[in-house]
C-alpha positions, 0 to 999 in steps of 0.5 A, spaced: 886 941 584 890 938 577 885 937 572 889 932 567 890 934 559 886 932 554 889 928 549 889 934 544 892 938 549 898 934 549 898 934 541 898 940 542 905 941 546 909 935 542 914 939 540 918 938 534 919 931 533 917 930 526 913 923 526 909 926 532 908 933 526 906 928 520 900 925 526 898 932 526 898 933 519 895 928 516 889 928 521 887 935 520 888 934 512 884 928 513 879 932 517 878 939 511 878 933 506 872 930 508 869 937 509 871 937 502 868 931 499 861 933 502 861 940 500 862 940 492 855 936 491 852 941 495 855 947 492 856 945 485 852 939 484 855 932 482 856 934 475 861 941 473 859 947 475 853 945 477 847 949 481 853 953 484 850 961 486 854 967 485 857 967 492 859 961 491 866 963 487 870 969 487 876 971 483 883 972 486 889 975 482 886 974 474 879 972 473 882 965 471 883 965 478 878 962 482 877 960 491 871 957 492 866 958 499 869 951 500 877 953 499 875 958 505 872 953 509 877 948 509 881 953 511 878 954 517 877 947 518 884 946 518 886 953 522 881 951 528 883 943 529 890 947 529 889 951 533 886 946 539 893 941 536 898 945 536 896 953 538 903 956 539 904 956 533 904 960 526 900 959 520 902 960 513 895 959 508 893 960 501 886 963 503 887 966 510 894 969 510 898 968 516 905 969 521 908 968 513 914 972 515 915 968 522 919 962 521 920 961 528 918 954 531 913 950 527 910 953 522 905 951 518 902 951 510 896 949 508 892 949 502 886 948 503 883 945 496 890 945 492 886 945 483 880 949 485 879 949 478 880 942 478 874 942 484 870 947 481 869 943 474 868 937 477 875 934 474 877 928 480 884 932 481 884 936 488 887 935 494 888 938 501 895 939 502 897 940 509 905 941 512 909 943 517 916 947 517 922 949 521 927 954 520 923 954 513 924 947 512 918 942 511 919 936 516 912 932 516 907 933 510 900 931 508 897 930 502 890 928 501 887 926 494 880 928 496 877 923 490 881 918 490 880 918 498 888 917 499 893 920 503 900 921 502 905 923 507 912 924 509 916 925 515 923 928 514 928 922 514 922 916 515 921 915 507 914 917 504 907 912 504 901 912 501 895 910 505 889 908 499 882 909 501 882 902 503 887 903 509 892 899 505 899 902 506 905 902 501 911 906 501 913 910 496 919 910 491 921 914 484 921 911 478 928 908 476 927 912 469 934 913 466 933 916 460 930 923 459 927 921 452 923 916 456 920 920 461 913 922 463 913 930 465 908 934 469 907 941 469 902 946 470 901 954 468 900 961 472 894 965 471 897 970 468 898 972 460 905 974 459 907 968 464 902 963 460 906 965 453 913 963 456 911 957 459 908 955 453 914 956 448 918 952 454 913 948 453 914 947 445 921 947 447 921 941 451 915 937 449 920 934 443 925 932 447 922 928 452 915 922 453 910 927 454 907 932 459 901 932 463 898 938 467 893 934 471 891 942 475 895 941 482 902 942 483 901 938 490 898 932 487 904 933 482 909 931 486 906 926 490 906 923 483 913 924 482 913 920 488 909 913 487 911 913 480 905 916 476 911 921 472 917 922 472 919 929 474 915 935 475 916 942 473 912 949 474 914 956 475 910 961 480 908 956 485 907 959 492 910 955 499 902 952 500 904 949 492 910 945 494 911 945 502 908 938 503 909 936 497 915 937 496 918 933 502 913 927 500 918 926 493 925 928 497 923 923 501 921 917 496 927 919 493 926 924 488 931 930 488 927 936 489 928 944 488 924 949 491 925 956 492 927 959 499 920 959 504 919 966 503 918 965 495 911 968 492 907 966 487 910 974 484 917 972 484 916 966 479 921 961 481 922 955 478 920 948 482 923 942 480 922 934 482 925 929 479 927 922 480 934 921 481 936 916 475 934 924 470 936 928 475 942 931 471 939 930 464 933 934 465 937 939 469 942 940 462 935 940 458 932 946 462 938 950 462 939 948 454 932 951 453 931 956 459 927 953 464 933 955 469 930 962 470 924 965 473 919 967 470 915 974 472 908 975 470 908 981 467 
């Protein structure tokens, strides 16, 4: 007897069409953002650190390095609703790992709290950045400002938007800056020390030539900020592909001009992320090779 397919069956065999892969992602990241939200005040309290236990934090590569009990729950809320949308296919995720050699088909890369430290100390700047790729490629991303409760998105060749909490939907476009001199500049820093020190003399280097820096604490909102126009360009070293997937198709695709290293990239391999809007594309890369931004920049 036929028994006819649940709409998430159907999801879940939609093939590569990069709108139908944004429906997917934008749902599940909603899904783990929500998670999200009410876990931190039961966890951590409404301020801070606030009452969290000792089995609530845990390090990972430097003791400045925190996951949360939350950031291993958001992944798993994400792992499960794909596995019921889209179970054919590989997961690449900061906490849980996964098919990260795989590029075969349609793989995804989550992170499930990109600021843990933001998130840790009760500082309004984390999101849950969900993206999914082909040949290594990100075609359908998904960022969601926990906070803020707003979402941006983008599907390769459908533009960039962002959908506030309200429901409201804007597109999104890069500042039309022109002048380096003038331009707002994120970034962040890595966990490790010998990295910190060379990412604080570039910084030295830089600060002077530009507007000013901002290190808001998540490279994925970062981006999507190059994208609405909140700054001008950002720029990190040692970012992993859950950093930079999702966010990283949301600045292209408001028409940033945008460098990311090649998908099998680490953190450890120290290699350069830049998302710029186009009107400074050229005249911020002159400036990072002058100071020696270009290059990687290891952890030890």
């Amino acid at each position: 007897m036929y028994a006819p397919q649940s709409r998430e069956t159907e999801q879940g065999r939609i093939g590569t069409d990069p709108q139908r892969l944004l429906d997917v992602a934008v749902a599940v990241a909603e899904e783990a953002a929500a998670h999200v939200r009410s876990r931190r005040p039961e966890v951590f309290g409404s301020v801070g650190k606030g009452a969290a236990s000792g089995n609530s934090v845990a390090s990972k590569s430097t003791p400045t390095d925190p996951v949360t009990v939350v950031d291993t729950e958001s992944e798993r809320v994400i792992r499960d609703r794909l596995a019921i949308l889209r179970p054919d296919d590989a997961i690449l995720g900061e906490e849980g790992g996964g098919e990260g050699n795989s590029l075969a088909g349609v793989r995804w890369v989550v992170d499930p709290i990109d600021g843990t430290v933001n998130f840790l100390y009760g500082v309004p700047a984390y999101a849950v950045s969900v993206a999914a790729q082909i040949d290594g490629m990100s075609v359908a991303g998904a960022v969601v400002d926990v906070a803020a409760r707003s979402t941006y998105s983008a599907a390769r060749g459908c533009g960039a938007t962002l959908t506030d909490a309200e429901g409201r939907v804007r597109e999104l476009r890069c500042n039309p800056v022109t002048d380096v001199s003038m331009a707002l500049l994120a970034t962040g820093f890595g966990y490790s020390a010998a990295r910190r020190r060379v990412q604080g003399a570039l910084i030295g280097e830089i600060l002077p030539r530009v507007r000013d820096i901002r290190r808001i604490g998540s490279a994925a909102l970062d981006l999507c900020m190059v994208a609405s126009g909140q700054v001008d360009a950002h720029f990190e070293h040692g970012l992993s592909p859950w950093d930079w997937a999702a966010g990283s198709l949301i600045a292209t695709e408001a028409g940033a001009r945008v460098r990311i290293p090649a998908p099998h990239s680490s953190s450890a391999d120290g290699e350069l992320v830049v998302a710029a809007a186009p009107g400074i594309a050229d005249e911020l890369e002159a400036l990072f090779a002058e100071v020696g931004v270009d290059g990687p920049i290891q952890e030890t």
